[in-house]
C-alpha positions as CSV (number, residue, x, y, z in Angstrom):
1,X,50.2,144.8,16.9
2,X,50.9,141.7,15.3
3,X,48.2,140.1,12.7
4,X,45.8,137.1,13.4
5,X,46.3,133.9,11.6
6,X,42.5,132.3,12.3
7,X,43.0,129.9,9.6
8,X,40.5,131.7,7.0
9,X,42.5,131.7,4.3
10,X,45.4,133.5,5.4
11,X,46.6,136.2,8.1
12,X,43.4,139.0,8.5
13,X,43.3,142.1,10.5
14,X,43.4,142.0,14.1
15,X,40.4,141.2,15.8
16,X,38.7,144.3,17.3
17,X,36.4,143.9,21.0
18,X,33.7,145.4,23.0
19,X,34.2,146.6,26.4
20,X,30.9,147.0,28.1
21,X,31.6,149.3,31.0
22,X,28.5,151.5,33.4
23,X,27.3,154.8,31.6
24,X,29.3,157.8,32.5
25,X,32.4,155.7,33.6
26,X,34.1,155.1,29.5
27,X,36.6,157.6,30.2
28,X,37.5,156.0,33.0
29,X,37.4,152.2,31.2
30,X,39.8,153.8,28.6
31,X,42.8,155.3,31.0
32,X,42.8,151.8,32.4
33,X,43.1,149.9,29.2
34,X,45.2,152.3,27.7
35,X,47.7,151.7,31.1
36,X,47.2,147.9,31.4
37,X,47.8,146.8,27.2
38,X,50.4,148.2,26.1
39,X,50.0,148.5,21.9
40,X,46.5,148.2,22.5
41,X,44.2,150.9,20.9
42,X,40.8,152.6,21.4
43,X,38.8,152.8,18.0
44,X,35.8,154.1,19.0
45,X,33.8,155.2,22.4
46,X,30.2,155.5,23.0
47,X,27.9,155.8,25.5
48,X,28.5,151.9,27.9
49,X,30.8,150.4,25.4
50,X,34.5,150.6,24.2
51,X,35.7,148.8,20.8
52,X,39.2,148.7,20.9
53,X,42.0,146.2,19.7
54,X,44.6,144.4,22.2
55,X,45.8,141.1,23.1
56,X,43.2,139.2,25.0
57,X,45.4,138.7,28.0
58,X,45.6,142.2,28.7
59,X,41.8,142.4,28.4
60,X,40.9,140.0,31.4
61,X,42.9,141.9,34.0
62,X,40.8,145.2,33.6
63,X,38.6,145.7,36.8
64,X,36.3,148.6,35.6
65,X,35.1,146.3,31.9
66,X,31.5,144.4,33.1
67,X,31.9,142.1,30.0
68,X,33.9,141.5,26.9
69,X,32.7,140.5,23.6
70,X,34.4,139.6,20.4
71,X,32.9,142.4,17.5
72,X,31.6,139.8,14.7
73,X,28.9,142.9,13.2
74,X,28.4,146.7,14.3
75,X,26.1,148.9,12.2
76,X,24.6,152.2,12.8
77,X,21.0,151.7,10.9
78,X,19.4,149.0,13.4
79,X,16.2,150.1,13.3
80,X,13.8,147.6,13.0
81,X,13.5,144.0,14.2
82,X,14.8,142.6,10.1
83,X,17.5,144.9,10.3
84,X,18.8,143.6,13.2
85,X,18.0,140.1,11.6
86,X,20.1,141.1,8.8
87,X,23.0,142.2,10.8
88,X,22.8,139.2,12.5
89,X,22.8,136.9,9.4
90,X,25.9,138.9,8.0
91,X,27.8,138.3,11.0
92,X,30.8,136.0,11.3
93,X,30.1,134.3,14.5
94,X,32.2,131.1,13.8
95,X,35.4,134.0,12.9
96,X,34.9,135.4,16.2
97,X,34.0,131.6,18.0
98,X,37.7,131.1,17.0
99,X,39.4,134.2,18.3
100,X,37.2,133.8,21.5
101,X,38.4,130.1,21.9
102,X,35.1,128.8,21.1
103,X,35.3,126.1,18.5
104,X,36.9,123.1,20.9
105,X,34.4,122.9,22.9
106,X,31.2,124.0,21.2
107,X,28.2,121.9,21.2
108,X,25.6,123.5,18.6
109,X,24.0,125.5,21.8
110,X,24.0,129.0,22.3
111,X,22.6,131.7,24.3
112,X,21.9,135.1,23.5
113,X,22.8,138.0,25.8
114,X,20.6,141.4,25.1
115,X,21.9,144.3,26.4
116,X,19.5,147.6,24.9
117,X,18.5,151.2,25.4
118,X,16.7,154.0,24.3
119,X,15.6,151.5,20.9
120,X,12.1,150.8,19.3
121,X,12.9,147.2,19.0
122,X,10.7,146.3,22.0
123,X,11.8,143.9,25.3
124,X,14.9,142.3,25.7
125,X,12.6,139.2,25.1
126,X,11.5,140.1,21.5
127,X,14.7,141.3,20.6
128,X,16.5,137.8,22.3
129,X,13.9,135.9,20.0
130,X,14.7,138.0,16.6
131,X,18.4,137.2,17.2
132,X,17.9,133.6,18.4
133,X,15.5,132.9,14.8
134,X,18.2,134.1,13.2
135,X,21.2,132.3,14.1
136,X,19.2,129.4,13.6
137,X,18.2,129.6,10.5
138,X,21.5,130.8,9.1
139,X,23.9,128.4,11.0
140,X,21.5,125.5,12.3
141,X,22.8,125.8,16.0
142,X,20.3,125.4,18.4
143,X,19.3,128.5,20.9
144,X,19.3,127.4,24.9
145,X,17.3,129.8,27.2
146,X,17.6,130.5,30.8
147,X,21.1,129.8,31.0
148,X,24.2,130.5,29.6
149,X,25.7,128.5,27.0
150,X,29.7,128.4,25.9
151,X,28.7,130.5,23.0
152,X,26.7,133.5,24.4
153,X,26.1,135.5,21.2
154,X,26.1,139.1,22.9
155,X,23.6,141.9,21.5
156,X,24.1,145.6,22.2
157,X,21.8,148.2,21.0
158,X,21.7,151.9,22.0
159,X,19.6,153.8,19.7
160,X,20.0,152.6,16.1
161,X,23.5,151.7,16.5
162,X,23.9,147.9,17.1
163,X,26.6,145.4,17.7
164,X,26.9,141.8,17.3
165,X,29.5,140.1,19.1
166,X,30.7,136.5,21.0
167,X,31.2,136.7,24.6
168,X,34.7,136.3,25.4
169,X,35.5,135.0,28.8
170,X,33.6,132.0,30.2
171,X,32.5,134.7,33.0
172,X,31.8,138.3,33.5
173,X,34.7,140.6,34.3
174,X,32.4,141.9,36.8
175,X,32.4,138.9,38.5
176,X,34.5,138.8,41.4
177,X,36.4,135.9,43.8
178,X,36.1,137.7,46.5
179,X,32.7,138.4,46.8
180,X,31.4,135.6,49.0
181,X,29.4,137.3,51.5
182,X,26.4,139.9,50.2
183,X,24.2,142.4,51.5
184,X,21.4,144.8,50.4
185,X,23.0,147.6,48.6
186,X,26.1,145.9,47.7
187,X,27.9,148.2,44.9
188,X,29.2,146.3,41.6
189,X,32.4,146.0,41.7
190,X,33.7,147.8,38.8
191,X,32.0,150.7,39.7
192,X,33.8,150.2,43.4
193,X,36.8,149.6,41.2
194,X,36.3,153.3,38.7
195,X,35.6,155.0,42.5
196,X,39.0,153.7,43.7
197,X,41.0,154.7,40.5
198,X,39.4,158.5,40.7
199,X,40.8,158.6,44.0
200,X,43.8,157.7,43.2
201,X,45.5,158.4,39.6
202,X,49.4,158.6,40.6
203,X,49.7,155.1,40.8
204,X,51.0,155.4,44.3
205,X,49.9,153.5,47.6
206,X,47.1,155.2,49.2
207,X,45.6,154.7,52.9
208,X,41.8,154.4,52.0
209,X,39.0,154.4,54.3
210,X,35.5,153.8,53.5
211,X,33.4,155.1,56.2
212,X,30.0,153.4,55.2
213,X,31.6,150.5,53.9
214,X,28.7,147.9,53.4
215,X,30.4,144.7,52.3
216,X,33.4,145.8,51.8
217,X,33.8,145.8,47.8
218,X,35.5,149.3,47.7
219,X,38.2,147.9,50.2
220,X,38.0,144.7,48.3
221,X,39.3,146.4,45.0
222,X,41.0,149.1,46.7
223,X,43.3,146.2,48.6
224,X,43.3,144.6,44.9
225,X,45.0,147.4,43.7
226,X,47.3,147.2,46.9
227,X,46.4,149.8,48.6
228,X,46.0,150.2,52.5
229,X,42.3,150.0,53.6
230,X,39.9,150.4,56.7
231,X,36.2,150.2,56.7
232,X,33.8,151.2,59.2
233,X,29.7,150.7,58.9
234,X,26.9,151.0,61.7
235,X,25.6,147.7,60.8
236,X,27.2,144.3,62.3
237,X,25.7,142.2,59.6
238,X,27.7,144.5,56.7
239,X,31.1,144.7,59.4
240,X,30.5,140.2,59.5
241,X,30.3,140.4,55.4
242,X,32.8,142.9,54.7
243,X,35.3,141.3,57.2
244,X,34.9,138.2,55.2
245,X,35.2,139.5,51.7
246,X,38.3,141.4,52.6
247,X,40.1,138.9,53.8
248,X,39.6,136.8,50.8
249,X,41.8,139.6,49.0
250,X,44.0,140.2,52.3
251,X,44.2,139.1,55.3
252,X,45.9,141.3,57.3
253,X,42.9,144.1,56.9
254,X,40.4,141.7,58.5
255,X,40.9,143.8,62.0
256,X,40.8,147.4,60.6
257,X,36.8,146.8,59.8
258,X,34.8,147.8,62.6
259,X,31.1,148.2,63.3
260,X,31.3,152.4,64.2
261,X,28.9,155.5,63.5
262,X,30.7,157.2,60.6
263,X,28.4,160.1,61.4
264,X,30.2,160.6,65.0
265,X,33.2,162.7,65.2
266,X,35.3,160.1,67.1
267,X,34.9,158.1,64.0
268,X,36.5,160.7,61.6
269,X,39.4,161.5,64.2
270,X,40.0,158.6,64.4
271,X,40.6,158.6,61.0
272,X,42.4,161.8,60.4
273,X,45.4,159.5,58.6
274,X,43.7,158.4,55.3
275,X,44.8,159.7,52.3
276,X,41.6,159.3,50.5
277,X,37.9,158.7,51.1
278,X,35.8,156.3,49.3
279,X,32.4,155.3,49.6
280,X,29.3,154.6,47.8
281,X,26.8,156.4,50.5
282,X,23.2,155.4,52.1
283,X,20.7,156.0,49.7
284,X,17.8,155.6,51.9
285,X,16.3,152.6,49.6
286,X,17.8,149.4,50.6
287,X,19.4,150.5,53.6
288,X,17.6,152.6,55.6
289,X,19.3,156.1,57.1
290,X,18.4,157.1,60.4
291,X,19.0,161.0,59.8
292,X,20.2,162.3,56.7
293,X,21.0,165.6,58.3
294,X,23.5,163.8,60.1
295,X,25.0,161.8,57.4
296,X,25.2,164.4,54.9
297,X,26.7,166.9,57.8
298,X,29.3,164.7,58.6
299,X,30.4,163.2,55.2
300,X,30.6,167.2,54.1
301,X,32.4,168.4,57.3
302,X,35.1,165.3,57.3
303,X,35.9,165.1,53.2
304,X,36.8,168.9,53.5
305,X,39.6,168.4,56.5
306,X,40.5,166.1,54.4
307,X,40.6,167.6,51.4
308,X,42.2,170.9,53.0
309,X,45.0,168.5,53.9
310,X,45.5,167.5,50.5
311,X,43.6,164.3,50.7
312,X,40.6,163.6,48.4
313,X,37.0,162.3,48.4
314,X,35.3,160.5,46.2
315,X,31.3,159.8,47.1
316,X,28.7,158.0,45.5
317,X,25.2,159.1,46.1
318,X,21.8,159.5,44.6
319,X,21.5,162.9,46.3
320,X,24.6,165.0,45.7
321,X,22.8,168.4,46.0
322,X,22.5,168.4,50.2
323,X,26.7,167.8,50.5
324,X,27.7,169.9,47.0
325,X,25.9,173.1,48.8
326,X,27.7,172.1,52.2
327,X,31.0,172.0,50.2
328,X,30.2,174.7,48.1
329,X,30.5,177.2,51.3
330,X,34.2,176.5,51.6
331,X,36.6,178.0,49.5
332,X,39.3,175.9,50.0
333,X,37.8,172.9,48.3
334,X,36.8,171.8,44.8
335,X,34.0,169.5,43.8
336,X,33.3,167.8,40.8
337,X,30.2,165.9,39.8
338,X,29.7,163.0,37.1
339,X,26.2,161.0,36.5
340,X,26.6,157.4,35.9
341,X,23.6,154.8,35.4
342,X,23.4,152.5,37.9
343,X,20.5,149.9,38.4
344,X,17.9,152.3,36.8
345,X,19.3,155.1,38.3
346,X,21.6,158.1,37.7
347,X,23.3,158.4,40.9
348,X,26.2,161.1,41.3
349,X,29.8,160.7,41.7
350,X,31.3,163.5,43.8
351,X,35.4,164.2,43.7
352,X,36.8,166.4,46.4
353,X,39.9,167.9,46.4
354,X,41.5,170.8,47.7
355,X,41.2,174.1,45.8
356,X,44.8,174.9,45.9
């Protein structure tokens, strides 16, 4: 990889950058940065983040990264409120202001983005305050709150280990053009995007059908990554807003959403086609299930045709047991399980594939 000229007194290193990705999906985050930048590398992975080093362009066209941030500081002793202070002050923010584009257009505002867990440093609050206090003081910028500036300084703390980094795209990764219509229980849409890529790792174009499909952000990135989709959901609200969203990716998959029971078994012969099943299920909280008997008995029932045909399945739920001991009474399928944090929670991701 070729070395940075920044203008600080010569050519440096190249500049290294944190991925943020969802807990229990980093393995995933890496296989597609490692396939989308070529020369790029991974330095390090731990738990919701990736530091690795690659040319930015190659960086905004990953779909399972939330958010990117230009390392200016990392160190594994932030313990305390002054320690994080100090890692703050020691920080090169106007280094990484220039490899993020920053300088041009900066105003002497900035924001300050806390992401933290599992820390004895308090709220996001006190710990937005700490870092605000001490960019001010050390550069004399001014800190905005409430909104986000062009320089969001970006805070990340797990434990003791903490990084200090410049945001590096004007938006979230995460954030989405398609997404234009919304409903309760709408996935995020790299999650939707890790789901589709663990159902699908050949690179090959894939006929995917969500049964339960909400509004429609699995077909939204599965149709990104140009596959074939169909979507089906008891709820006309979620068929109007997936409809919509799909069609902002691709048009012609506006007709193959319908409003269906996908716990019916007209529904699943009438999908007998797919290669592949995706679909973040029910959980019961903000959409409410009529009978999870039902839902569980068919989901369990139709991904094992499936996978006995050589097809795969790849659920999301907050309550794998109920289909895992379905599953677990046929032979001729395999199922895997992965926790992920999601919103709070630690829902499960199920992969089913046939045994042979």
């Amino acid at each position: 990889m070729d070395r940075l000229a920044i203008g600080y007194g010569g050519l440096v290193e190249p500049p290294s950058f944190a991925l943020f990705v969802t807990r229990g999906l980093e393995d995933i985050a890496a296989k597609e940065f490692a396939t989308r930048s070529r020369g790029g590398r991974v330095l390090e992975s731990r738990p919701k983040v990736l530091l690795v080093q690659a040319d930015i362009a190659a960086l905004k066209r990953l779909r399972t990264v939330d958010d990117v941030a230009v390392v200016a500081a990392q160190s594994a002793s932030v313990d305390r409120l002054d320690s994080l202070a100090d890692m703050v002050r020691g920080a090169d923010l106007e280094k990484s202001m220039i490899v993020a584009g920053r300088i041009g257009s900066f105003s002497g505002e900035f924001s300050v983005t806390v992401s933290a867990a599992r820390t004895e440093l308090g709220p996001a609050k006190v710990i937005e305050d700490a870092v605000s206090q001490a960019v001010s003081e050390h550069y004399g910028w001014r800190h905005v709150e409430m909104q986000r500036a062009a320089l969001d300084v970006r805070i990340f703390v797990d434990g003791t280990w903490g990084l200090v980094g410049v945001r590096l795209f004007d938006q979230p990764l995460s954030r989405r053009s398609y997404r234009t219509a919304n409903i309760r229980g709408s996935l995020r849409p790299t999650v939707a995007a890790a789901l589709v890529m663990l159902a699908v790792d050949n690179g090959q174009r894939k006929r995917i059908w969500d049964p339960f499909c909400g509004a429609g952000t699995i077909l939204c990135e599965a149709a990104s990554m140009g596959h074939e989709v169909w979507g089906t959901d008891i709820d006309p609200e979620a068929v109007n807003a997936s409809r919509e969203n799909v069609s902002a990716v691709s048009r012609e998959f506006w007709t193959r959403i319908e409003n269906a029971d996908s716990t019916s078994p007209k529904t699943w012969q009438k999908h007998r086609s797919v290669d592949a099943i995706v679909s973040n299920l029910p959980w019961g909280k903000q959409v409410a299930i009529k009978s999870k008997q039902a839902l569980y008995d068919s989901i369990a029932s139709g991904v094992a045709q499936l996978a006995r045909r050589g097809g795969v399945g790849v659920l999301l739920t907050a309550e794998p047991q109920p289909i895992v001991q379905r599953l677990s009474r046929d032979p001729n399928v395999t199922v895997d399980e992965r926790r992920i944090g999601l919103l709070g929670q630690t829902p499960t991701i199920l992969v089913i594939r046939s045994a042979q």
